[in-house]
C-alpha positions as CSV (number, residue, x, y, z in Angstrom):
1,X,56.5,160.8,17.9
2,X,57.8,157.9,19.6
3,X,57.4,157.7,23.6
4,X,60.8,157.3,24.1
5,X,61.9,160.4,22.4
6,X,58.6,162.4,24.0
7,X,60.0,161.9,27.2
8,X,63.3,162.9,26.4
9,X,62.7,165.8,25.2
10,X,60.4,166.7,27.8
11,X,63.5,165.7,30.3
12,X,65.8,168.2,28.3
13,X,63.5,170.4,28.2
14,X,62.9,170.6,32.1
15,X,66.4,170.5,32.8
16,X,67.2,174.0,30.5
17,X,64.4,175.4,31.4
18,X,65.3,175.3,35.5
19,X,68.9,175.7,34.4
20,X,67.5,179.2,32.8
21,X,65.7,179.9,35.5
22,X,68.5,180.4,38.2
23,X,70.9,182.6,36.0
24,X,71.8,186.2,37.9
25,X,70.3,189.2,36.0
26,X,74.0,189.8,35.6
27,X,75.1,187.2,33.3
28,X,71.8,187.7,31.7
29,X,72.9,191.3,30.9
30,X,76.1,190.1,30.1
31,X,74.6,187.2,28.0
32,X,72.3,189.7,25.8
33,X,75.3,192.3,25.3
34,X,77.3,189.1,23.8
35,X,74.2,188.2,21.6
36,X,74.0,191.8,20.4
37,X,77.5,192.0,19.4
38,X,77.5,188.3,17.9
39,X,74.3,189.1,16.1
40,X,75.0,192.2,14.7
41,X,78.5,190.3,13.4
42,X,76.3,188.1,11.4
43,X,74.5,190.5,9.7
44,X,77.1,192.4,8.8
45,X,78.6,188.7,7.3
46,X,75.5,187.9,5.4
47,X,74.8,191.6,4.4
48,X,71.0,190.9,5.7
49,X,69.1,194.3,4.9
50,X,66.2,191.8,6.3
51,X,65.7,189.3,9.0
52,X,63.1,187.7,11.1
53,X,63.5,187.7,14.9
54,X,61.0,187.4,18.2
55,X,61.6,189.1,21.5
56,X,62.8,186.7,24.2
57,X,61.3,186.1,27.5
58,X,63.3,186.7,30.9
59,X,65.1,183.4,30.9
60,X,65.4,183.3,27.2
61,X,69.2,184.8,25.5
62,X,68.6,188.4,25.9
63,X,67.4,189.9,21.8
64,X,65.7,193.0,22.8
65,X,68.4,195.1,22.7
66,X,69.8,193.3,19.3
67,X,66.3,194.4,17.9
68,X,66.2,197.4,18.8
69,X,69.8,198.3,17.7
70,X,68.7,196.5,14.3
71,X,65.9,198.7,13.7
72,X,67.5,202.2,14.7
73,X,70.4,200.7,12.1
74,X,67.5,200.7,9.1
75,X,67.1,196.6,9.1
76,X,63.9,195.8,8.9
77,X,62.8,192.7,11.2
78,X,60.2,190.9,11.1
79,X,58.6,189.9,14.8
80,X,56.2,186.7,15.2
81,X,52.6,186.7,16.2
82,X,51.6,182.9,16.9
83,X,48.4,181.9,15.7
84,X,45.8,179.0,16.6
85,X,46.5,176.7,13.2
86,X,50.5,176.7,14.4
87,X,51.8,179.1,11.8
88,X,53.6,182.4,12.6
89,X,52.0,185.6,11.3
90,X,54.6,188.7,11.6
91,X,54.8,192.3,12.6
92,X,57.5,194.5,11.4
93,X,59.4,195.9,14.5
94,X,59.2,199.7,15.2
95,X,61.2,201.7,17.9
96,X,59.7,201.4,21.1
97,X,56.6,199.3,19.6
98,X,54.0,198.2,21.3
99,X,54.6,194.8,22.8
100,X,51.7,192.7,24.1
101,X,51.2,188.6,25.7
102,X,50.5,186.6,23.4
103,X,49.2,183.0,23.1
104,X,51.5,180.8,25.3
105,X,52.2,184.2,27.1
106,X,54.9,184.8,25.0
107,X,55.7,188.5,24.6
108,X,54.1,189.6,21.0
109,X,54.7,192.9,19.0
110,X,51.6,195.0,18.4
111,X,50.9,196.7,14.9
112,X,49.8,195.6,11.4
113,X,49.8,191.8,10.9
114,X,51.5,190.7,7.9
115,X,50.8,186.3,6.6
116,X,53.1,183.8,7.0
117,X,54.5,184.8,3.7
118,X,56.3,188.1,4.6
119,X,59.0,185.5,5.7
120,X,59.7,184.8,1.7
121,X,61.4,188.3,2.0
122,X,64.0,188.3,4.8
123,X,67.8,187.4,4.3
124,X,68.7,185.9,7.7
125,X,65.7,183.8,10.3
126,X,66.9,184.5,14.1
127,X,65.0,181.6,16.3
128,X,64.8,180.6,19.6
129,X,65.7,177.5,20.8
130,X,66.3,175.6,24.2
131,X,69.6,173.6,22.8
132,X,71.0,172.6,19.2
133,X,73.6,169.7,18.8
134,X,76.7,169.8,16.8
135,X,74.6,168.3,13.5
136,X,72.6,171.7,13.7
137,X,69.3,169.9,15.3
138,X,67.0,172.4,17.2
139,X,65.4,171.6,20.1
140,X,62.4,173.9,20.9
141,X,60.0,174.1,23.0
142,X,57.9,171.6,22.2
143,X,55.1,174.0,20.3
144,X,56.4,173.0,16.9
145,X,56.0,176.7,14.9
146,X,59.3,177.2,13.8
147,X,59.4,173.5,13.0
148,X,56.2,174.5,10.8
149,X,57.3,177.4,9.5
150,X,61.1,176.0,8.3
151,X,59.2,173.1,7.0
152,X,56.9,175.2,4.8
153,X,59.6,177.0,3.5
154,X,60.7,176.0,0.1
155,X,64.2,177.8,0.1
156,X,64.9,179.2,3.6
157,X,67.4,181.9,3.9
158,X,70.7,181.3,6.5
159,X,68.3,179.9,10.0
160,X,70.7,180.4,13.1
161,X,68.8,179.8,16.4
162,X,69.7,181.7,19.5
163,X,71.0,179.7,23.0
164,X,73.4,180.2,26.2
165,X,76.6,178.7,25.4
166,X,75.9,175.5,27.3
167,X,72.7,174.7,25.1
168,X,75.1,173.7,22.1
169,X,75.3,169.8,23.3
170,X,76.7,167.2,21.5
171,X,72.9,165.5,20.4
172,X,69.5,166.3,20.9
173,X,66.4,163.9,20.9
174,X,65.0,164.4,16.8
175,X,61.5,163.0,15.7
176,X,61.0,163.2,11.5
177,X,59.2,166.8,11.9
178,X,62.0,168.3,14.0
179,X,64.5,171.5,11.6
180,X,67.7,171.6,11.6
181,X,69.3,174.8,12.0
182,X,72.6,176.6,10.2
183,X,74.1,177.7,13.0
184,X,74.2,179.0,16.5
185,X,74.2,182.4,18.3
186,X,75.6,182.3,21.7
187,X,76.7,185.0,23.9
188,X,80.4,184.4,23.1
189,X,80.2,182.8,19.6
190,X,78.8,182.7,16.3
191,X,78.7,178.7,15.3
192,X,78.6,177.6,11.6
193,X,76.9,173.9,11.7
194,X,77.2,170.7,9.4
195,X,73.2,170.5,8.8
196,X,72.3,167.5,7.1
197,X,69.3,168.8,4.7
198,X,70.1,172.5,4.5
């Protein structure tokens, strides 16, 4: 990765993250109601009995609810548990399951661990992200597992990342490793993206 881009995203990346950080717990309410609703629109659309998903932080969009809603609606959904060689292993959510800090910490699910190849199974990935531009580039958080874990996979269901509606910008800084997404989940829209590899 070149310097240039390092720093750029590192400048982005400062930027959302305080941006995040100053939100009212009101619009962040409001902001996880909207990515319920959105979410559970795009299930219903790809007909996902399946799906992967994480549970967000504080300042991240709001999913907790969406996976809990998800689960008590008979979708199973997969949860990530990092791991030390940067791959994701995954935990199949349960109501009210345990949830733990993980590496990073990053809130983890607790329960039986399944491989990085329980992700072959689901019809829809849900990811995080800290801003996606208009050619369906991700910018994450600079930890590179869903970068991994989209690059190991040979044929990828639909991959929409999650982000406030000001975190779909018109470009993001890309190195050659970086994943492009399908689309975006905001808390007022569901965005269909112009990937170039997907």
């Amino acid at each position: 990765m070149s310097d240039a881009i390092d720093n750029a995203k590192r400048a982005l990346r400062a930027e959302l993250r305080e941006r995040r950080s100053m939100m009212s717990d009101a619009a962040r309410e409001s902001a996880a109601d909207g990515i319920r609703s959105q979410l559970d629109r795009l299930i219903a659309q790809v007909g996902a009995r399946s799906l992967s998903c994480y549970l967000s932080t504080p300042t991240e969009p709001g999913t907790r609810v969406f996976v809990d809603a998800a689960v008590a609606a008979g979708v199973r959904v997969l949860l990530p548990v990092t791991r030390t060689d940067g791959l994701l292993d995954w935990v199949v959510a349960e109501p009210g399951g345990a949830v733990a800090d993980g590496m990073f910490g990053l809130p983890e699910p607790v329960g039986e661990v399944l491989s990085p190849l329980a992700l072959s199974e689901v019809d829809l990935l849900v990811i995080p992200a800290a801003a996606v531009d208009a050619g369906g580039m991700r910018l994450g958080w600079g930890r590179g597992y869903f970068d991994k874990t989209l690059g190991s996979m040979e044929n990828p269901p639909p991959v929409y990342a999650v982000v406030f509606d000001s975190e779909l910008v018109d470009e993001v800084p890309r190195d050659l490793h970086d994943q492009p997404v399908d689309g975006v989940v905001t808390p007022t829209r569901t965005v269909v993206l112009a990937t170039e590899t997907h």
